[in-house]
C-alpha positions as CSV (number, residue, x, y, z in Angstrom):
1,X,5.6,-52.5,76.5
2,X,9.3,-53.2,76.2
3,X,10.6,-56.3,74.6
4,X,14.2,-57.7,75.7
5,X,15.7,-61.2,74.6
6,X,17.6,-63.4,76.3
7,X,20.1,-65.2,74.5
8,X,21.1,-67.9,76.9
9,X,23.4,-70.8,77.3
10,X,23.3,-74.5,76.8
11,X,26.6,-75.3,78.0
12,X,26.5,-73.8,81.3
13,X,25.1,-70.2,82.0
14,X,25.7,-68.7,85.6
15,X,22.4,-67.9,87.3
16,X,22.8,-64.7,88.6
17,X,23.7,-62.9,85.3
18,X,20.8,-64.4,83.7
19,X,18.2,-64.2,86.7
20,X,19.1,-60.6,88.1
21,X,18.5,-59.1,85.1
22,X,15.6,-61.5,83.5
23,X,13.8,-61.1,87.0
24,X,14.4,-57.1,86.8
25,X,13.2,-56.6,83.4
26,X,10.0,-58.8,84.4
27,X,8.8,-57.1,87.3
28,X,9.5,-53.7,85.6
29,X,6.5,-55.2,83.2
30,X,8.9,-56.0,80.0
31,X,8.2,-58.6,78.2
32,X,11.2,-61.3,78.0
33,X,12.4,-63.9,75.2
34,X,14.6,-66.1,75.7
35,X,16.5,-68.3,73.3
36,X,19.5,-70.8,72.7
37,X,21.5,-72.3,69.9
38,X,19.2,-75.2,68.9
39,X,16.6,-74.3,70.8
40,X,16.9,-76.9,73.3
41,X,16.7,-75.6,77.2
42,X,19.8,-74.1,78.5
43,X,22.1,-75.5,81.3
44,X,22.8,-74.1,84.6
45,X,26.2,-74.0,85.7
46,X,25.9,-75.7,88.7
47,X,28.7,-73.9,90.3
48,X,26.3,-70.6,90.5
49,X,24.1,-72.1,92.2
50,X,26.3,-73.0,95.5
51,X,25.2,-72.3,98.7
52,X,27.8,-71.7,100.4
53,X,29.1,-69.0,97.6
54,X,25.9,-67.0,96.6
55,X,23.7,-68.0,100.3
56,X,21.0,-69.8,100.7
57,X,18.1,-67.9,99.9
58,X,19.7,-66.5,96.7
59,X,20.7,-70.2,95.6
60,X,17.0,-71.3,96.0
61,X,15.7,-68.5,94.1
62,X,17.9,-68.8,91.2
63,X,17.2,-72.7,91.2
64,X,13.4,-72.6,91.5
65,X,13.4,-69.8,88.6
66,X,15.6,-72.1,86.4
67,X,13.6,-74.9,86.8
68,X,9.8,-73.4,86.8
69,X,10.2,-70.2,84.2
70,X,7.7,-70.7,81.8
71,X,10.1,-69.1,79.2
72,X,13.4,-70.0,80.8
73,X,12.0,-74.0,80.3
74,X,11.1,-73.5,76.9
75,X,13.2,-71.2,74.3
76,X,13.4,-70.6,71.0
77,X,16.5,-71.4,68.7
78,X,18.0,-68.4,68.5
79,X,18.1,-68.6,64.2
80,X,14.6,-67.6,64.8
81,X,14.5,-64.4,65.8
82,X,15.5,-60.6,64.8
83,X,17.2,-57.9,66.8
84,X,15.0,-55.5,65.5
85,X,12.0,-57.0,67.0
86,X,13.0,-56.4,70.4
87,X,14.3,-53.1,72.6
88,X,17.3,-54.8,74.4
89,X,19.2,-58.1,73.6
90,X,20.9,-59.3,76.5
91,X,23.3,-61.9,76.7
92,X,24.4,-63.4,80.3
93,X,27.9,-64.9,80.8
94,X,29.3,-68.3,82.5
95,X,31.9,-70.1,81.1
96,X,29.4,-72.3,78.9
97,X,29.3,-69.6,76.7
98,X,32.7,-69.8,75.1
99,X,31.5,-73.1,73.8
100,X,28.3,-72.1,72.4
101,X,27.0,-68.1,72.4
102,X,30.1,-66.6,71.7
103,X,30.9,-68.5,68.8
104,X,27.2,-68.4,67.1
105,X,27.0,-66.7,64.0
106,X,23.1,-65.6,64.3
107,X,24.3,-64.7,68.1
108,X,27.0,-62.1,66.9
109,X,24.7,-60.7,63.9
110,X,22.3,-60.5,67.3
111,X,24.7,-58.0,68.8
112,X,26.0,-56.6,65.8
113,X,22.5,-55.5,64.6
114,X,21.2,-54.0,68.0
115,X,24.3,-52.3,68.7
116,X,24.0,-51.2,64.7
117,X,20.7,-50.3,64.9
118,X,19.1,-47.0,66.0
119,X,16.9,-48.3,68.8
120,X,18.5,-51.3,70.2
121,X,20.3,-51.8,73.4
122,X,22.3,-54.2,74.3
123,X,24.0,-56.1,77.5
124,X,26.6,-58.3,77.8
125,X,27.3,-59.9,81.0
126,X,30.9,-61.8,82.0
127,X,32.3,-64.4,79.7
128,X,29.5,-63.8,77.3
129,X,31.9,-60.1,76.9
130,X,33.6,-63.1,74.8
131,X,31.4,-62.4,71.8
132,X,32.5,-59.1,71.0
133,X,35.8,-60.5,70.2
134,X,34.0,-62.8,66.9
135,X,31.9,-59.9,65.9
136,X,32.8,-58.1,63.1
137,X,31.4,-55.2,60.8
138,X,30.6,-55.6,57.2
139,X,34.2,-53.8,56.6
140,X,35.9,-56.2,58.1
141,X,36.4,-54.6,61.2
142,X,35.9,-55.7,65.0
143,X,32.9,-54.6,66.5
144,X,34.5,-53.8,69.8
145,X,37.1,-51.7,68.3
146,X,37.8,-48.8,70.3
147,X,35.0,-49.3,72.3
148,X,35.3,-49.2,76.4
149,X,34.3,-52.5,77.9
150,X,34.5,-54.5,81.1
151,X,34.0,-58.1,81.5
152,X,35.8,-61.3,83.3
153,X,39.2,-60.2,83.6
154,X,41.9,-62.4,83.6
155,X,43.0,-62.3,87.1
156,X,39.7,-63.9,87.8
157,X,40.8,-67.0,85.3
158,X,44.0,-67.3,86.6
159,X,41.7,-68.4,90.3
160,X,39.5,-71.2,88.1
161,X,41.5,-72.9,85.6
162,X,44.8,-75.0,85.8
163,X,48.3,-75.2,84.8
164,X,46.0,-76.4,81.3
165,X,43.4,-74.2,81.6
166,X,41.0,-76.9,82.7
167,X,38.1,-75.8,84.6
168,X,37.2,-77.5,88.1
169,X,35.1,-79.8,86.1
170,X,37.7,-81.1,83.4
171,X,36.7,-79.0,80.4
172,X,39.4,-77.3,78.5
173,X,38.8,-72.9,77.9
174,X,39.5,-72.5,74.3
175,X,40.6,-68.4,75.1
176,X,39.9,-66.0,78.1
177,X,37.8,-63.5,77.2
178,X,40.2,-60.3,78.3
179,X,43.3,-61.5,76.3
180,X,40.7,-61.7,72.7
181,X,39.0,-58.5,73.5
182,X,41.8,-56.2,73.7
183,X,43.1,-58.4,70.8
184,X,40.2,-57.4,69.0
185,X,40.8,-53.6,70.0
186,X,38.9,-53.1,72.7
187,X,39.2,-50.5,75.6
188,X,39.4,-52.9,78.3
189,X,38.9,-51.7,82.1
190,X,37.6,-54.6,84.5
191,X,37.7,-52.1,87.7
192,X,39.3,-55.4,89.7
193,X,39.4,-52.0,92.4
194,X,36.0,-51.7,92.1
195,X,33.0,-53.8,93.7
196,X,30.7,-53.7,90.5
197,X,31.8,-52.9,87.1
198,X,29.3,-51.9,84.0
199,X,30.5,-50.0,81.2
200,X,28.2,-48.3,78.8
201,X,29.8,-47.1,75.2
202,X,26.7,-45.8,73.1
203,X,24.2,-49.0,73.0
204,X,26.5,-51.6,74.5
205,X,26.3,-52.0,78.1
206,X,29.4,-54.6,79.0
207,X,29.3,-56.1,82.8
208,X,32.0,-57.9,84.4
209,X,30.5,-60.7,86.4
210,X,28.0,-62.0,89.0
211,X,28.2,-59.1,91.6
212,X,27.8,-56.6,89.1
213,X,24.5,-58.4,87.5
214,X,22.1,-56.0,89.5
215,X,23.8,-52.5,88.8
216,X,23.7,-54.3,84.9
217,X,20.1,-55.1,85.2
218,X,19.2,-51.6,86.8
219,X,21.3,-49.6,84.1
220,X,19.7,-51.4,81.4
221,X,16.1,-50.7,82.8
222,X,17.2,-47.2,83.0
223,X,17.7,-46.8,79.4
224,X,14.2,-48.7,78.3
């Protein structure tokens, strides 16, 4: 049986790129971790979970699996656990990850040792894509360096944040995650022409938000 963890938000994850994929990898018959930073259970983004954005049905699904998931409810901190001990790491987006994922150290040697290793895949969903700009080699070097990658591009931030880049709820983005990953040297294509974008360079599959969290999920099943 295949093994995938989940490293998930506490500051706000959006439920479609963590449920799509979780829920995929599940009924497949792979076995799923999930953890956090501490440890403690992570926060929806309540945003992601609007009616009147996502429908109905797809807003009750995602809410009931958030708040019933056996594992979902009750993660593990994420110092805990090693990338070798698991087939896929995946890490969903929403904006609650700038303040938390992204800027983990055991998160980013997460990513760094399954893209590293010989085995491991990984997936990195929307503003999680943040990560690769903090993840460095033992050289030095950016992970993401030369590598093609999609994620939330910019024109999408410019639609959310303010004049201050304040979000609708008041908090303040410390970076958007396009302008730090081509900083970082990365091959940067969000497809804004395109109705799903997922990129895969070797074993890092990059998607670039919500819409595209089932072609993410399905390319990611297709390599376990």
């Amino acid at each position: 049986m295949s093994r995938a963890l989940f490293v998930v938000s506490e500051e706000g994850y959006w439920a479609e790129e963590c449920i799509e994929p979780l829920t995929t990898l599940e009924d497949a018959g792979v076995e799923v971790t999930v953890v956090t930073p501490s440890g403690s259970a992570p926060v929806v983004d309540e945003r992601s979970l609007d009616p009147d954005d996502v429908g109905e049905e797809a807003a009750d699904r995602f809410r009931d699996v958030h708040e019933s998931h056996p594992v979902l409810r009750d993660p593990e901190p994420i110092a805990t656990v090693e990338a070798a001990n698991y087939d896929a790491v995946v890490f969903p987006g929403g904006h609650g990850t700038v303040w938390d994922v992204t800027q983990d150290r055991h998160a980013r040697q997460l990513l760094l040792d399954t893209v590293a290793g010989d085995e491991g895949v990984a997936l990195v969903v929307c503003h999680a894509v943040g990560i690769l700009a903090f993840t460095r080699e033992a050289d030095g070097s950016h992970l993401v360096e030369g590598r093609s990658v999609t994620g939330f591009p910019n024109a999408w931030e410019e639609g959310i944040v303010d004049e201050y880049d304040r979000l609708p709820d008041g908090r303040k983005l410390p970076y958007w995650v396009e302008d730090e990953v081509r900083l970082a040297g990365g091959e940067w294509d969000a497809e804004l022409d395109a109705d799903t974008s997922v990129t895969v360079d070797g074993d890092l599959i990059t998607a670039r938000g919500p819409p595209s969290s089932a072609a993410a999920a399905a390319t990611l099943l297709e390599r376990l």
